[in-house]
C-alpha positions, -999 to 999 in steps of 0.1 A, spaced: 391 203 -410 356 209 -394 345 239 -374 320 235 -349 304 259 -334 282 258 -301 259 282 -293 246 293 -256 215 312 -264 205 327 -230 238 341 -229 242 346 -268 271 328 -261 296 313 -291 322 287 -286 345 269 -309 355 233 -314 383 231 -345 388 198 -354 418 183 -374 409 153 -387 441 138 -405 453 142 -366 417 135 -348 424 166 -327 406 189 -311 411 227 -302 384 243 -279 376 283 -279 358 294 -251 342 269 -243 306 274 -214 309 265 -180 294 226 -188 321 204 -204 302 177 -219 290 193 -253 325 194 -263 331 155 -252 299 141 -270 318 162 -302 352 147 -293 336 109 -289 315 112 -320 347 120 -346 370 96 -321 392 128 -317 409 140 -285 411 176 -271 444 186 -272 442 225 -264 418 251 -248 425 288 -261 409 315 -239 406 350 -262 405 364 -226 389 360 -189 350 365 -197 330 388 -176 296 374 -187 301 339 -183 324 310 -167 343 288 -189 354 253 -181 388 257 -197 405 241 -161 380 218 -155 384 205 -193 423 203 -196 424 184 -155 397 160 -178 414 157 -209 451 168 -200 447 195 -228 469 226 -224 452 259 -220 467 287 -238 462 321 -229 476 361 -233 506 364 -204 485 390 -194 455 377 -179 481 366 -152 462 332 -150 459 312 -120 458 280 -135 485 260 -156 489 274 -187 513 285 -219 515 320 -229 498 326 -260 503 362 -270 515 380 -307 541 361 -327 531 327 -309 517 297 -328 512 259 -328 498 233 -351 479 201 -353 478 184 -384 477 205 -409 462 236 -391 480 262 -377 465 285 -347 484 319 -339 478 346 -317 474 384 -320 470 405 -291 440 427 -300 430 451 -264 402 472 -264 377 449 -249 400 440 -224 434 447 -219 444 409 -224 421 402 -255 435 378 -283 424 368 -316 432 336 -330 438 330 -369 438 298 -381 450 285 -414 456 258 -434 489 244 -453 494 280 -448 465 297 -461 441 318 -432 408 303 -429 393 317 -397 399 341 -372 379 342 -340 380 373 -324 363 370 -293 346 396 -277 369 424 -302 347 421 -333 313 406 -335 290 406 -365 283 439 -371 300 456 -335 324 456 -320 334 448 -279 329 473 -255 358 488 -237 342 496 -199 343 462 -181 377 462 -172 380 492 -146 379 475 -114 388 434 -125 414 414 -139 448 412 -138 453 442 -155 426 470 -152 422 504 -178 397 531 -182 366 529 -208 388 553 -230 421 539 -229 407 506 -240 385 521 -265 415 538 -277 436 506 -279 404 490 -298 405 515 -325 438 498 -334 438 466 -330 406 466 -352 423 482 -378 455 475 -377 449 437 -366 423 425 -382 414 445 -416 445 436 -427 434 400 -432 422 387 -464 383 395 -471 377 358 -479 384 350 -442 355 344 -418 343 358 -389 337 334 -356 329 361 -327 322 350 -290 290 365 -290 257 373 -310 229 391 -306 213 398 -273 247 398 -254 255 424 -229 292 424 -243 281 450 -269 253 472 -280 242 465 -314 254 423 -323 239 415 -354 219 380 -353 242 364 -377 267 335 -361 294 348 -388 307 368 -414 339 373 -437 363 403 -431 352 415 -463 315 418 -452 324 433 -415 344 459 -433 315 467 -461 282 460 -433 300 467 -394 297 507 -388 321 508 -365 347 500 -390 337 530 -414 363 555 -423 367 576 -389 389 593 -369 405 579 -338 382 606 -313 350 599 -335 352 560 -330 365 563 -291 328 589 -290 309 563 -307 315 535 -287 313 549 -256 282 565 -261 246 544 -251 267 517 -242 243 488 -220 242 483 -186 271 463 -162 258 432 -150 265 427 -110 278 398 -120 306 404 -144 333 415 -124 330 381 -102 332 362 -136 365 379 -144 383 364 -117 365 333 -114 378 327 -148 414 341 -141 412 315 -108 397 290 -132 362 274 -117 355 242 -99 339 213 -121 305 217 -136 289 187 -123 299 184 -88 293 221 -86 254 214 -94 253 186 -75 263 200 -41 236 230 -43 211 219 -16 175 205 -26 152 216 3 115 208 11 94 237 8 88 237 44 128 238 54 140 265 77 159 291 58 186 316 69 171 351 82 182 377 62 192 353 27 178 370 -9 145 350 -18 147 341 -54 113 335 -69 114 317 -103 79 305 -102 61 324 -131 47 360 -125 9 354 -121 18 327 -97 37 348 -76 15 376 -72 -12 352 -63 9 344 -35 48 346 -22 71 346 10 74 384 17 102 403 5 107 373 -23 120 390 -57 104 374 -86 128 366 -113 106 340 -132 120 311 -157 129 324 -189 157 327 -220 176 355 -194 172 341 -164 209 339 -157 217 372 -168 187 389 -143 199 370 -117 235 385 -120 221 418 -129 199 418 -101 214 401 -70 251 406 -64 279 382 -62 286 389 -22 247 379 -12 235 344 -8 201 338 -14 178 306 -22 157 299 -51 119 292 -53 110 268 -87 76 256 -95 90 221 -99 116 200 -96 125 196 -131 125 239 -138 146 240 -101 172 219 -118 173 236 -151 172 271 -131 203 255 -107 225 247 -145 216 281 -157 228 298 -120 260 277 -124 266 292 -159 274 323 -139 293 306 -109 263 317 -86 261 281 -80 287 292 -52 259 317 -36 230 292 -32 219 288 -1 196 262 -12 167 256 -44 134 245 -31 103 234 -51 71 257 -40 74 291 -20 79 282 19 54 312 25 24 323 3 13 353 28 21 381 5 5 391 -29 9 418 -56 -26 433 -64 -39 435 -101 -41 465 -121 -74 480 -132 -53 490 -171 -85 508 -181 -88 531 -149 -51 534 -152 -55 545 -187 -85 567 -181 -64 583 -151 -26 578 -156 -21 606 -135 -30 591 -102 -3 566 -103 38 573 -99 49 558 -127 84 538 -126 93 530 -160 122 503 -153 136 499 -191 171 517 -197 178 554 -197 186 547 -233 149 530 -241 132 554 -219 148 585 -239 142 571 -277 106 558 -268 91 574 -238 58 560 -226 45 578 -202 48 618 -198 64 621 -162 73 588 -155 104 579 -132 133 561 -149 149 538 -124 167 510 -149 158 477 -133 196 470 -124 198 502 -100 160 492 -88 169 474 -54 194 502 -46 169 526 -54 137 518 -46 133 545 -20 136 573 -45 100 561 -56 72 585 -39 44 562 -21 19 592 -19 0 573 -51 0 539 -58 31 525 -80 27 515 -116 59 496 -127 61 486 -164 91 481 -187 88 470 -225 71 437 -228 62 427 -191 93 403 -183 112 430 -163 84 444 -148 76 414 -129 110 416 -113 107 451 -108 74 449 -90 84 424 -68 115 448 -62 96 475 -53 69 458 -31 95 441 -10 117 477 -2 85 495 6 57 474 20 35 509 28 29 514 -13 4 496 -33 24 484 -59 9 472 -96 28 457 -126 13 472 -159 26 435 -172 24 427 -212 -3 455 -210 22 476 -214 21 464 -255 -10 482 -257 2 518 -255 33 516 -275 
């Protein structure tokens, strides 16, 4: 038996390949929207894929389960209660299938998501492994509010939270401590709040290190979780039923996304999506252009930031970041919503003026400060006395709430965000001088 595990580290993304190899086959976990990964692994052992298990339809990425088993003929096995477009088998509590001499078997474990399964795998018998999704991660758990408005089935934060309480503990503990841990995410994923950087763990060290399996009350844990909880990408509720539909084929996906000159005609009205990095952007852009630049979250800004009923076209530096940017759109299905990807800006009219940091530091109070981290950073480690908190996810919706009377000042925790917020803010109110404190902002933390 060999466990291979693949890791997606813009989306702190973990999938599974569990190879039997008395049987040479293969059994994919959540596999990322681009199949080939799990072919190189299936060529180099000389092994087949045989089944896809989805622990449930992910909000934060797009899987290739169809795409894989139309390739391979693998089945894909799923809860009955995702309500799956796609062939599949139902794959829900008390159901179980081997290859070889390993045995996978599901238990329905909601609380993320109403469909959510776990799979335990054992051997001649004995549990190895049980990969639990986005239920139990390395020191967290799931969170239980993406599933109000998508999916087959929908419930509120604290119904699922409720339901997550139990399946944690009634579930999962009850496996031996010697078992390991394979979660779907790890640190830096939206999914959860607090993902330890580990890859895995045993049962034994999530119930001695993970604090939301302390001793507690049903009410405390339910309080707990929901409390603090991160931001909803725009994206993740167009993921949901993408997966449930099951997505069109990586490849041809990419390939049909239009490459256009930088002097092409583009649609009035389409979202301007500026990759290019942030000092080359200020120094000159096509007006209204929001700057999301190249970088190890560029798919989740994009889905945070521009939402899944727009269109828009994307501005790269060159051709190979263009096609790297267009593989990390299609990682979120916004492949679909590209209007085109061009190399260069088609218009370099507009610019974003540079901060004077040492007036602004001298004389703080003659800016309106927008401090675009989360209400959650903003409250533990406040900045500036008096700034305004608009999280950059809300920013395009609520630019206007930003007085113009001074000049803007947008910062947020290391510079990245601020770039995109900037841009945000310049392009919904062209009368305000707008600055971006940058990585300056280091200096006064």
């Amino acid at each position: 038996m060999k466990i291979e595990q693949f890791e997606d580290k813009g989306l702190a993304h973990f999938s599974y390949a569990i190879l039997s190899e008395c049987a040479r086959e293969i059994v994919l976990i959540d596999p990322a929207r681009d199949p080939q990964p799990y072919y190189d692994f299936a060529r180099a052992h000389e092994a087949r894929i045989v089944a896809v298990i989805e622990t449930h339809p992910h909000a934060d990425f797009v899987s290739s389960h169809r795409e894989i088993a139309q390739a391979t003929g693998a089945s894909i096995r799923v809860s009955k209660l995702v309500g799956a477009d796609y062939p599949h088998q139902g794959f829900d509590e008390g159901d179980a299938f081997t290859i070889g001499k390993l045995t996978f078997q599901a238990l329905n474990t909601p609380g993320h998501s109403p469909d959510s399964i776990s799979i335990v795998l054992s051997r001649e018998g004995q549990d190895v492994a049980v990969f639990t999704g986005d239920t139990l991660f390395i020191g967290d758990v799931g969170r239980p509010d993406l599933r109000e408005k998508a999916g087959n089935l929908t419930a509120q934060r604290e119904e699922l939270a409720r339901q997550l309480y139990h399946s944690l503990r009634n579930k999962l503990l009850p496996l031996a401590d010697t078992v390991l841990v394979y979660p779907a995410h790890g640190a830096g994923s939206l999914c959860g709040k607090a993902l330890s950087g580990a890859n895995s763990s045993t049962i034994g060290d999530e119930k001695f290190g993970n604090p939301m399996l302390r001793n507690m009350s049903e009410a405390e844990f339910v309080r707990e979780l929901l409390a603090d909880q991160p931001f909803i990408p725009k994206y993740f509720g167009y993921d949901v039923a993408l997966n449930k539909a099951g997505a069109p084929a990586f490849a041809p996906s990419v390939q049909q996304v239009p490459r256009l000159m930088a002097g092409a005609d583009l649609q009035p009205g389409a979202v301007l999506v500026d990759a290019r990095p942030e000092a080359e952007f200020k120094q000159g852009h096509a007006a209204g252009a929001l700057n999301i630049p190249q970088g190890g979250k560029f798919e989740t800004w994009l889905g945070s930031i521009v939402g899944p009923e727009e269109r828009f076209y994307l501005i790269a530096p060159d051709e190979a970041t263009r096609e790297d940017l267009i593989r990390k759109t299609a990682k979120i299905g916004y492949e679909a919503l590209m209007l085109g990807a061009l190399v260069g800006t088609p218009d370099a009219a507009a610019t974003l003026p540079k901060l004077d940091v040492a007036q602004f530091r001298q004389h703080p109070a003659q800016y309106t400060i927008v401090d675009i981290r989360s209400a959650t950073e903003h409250r533990d480690e406040p900045l500036f006395a008096g700034s305004l908190n608009i999280p950059l996810p809300e920013l395009r919706e609520r630019a206007s709430e930003v007085p113009v009377d001074k000049p803007v000042v947008v910062h947020c925790a290391g510079g990245y965000r601020s770039a995109a917020g900037s841009s945000i803010v310049a392009a919904a109110l062209p009368q305000a001088t707008v600055f971006d404190l940058g990585e300056a902002v280091k200096s006064f933390f």
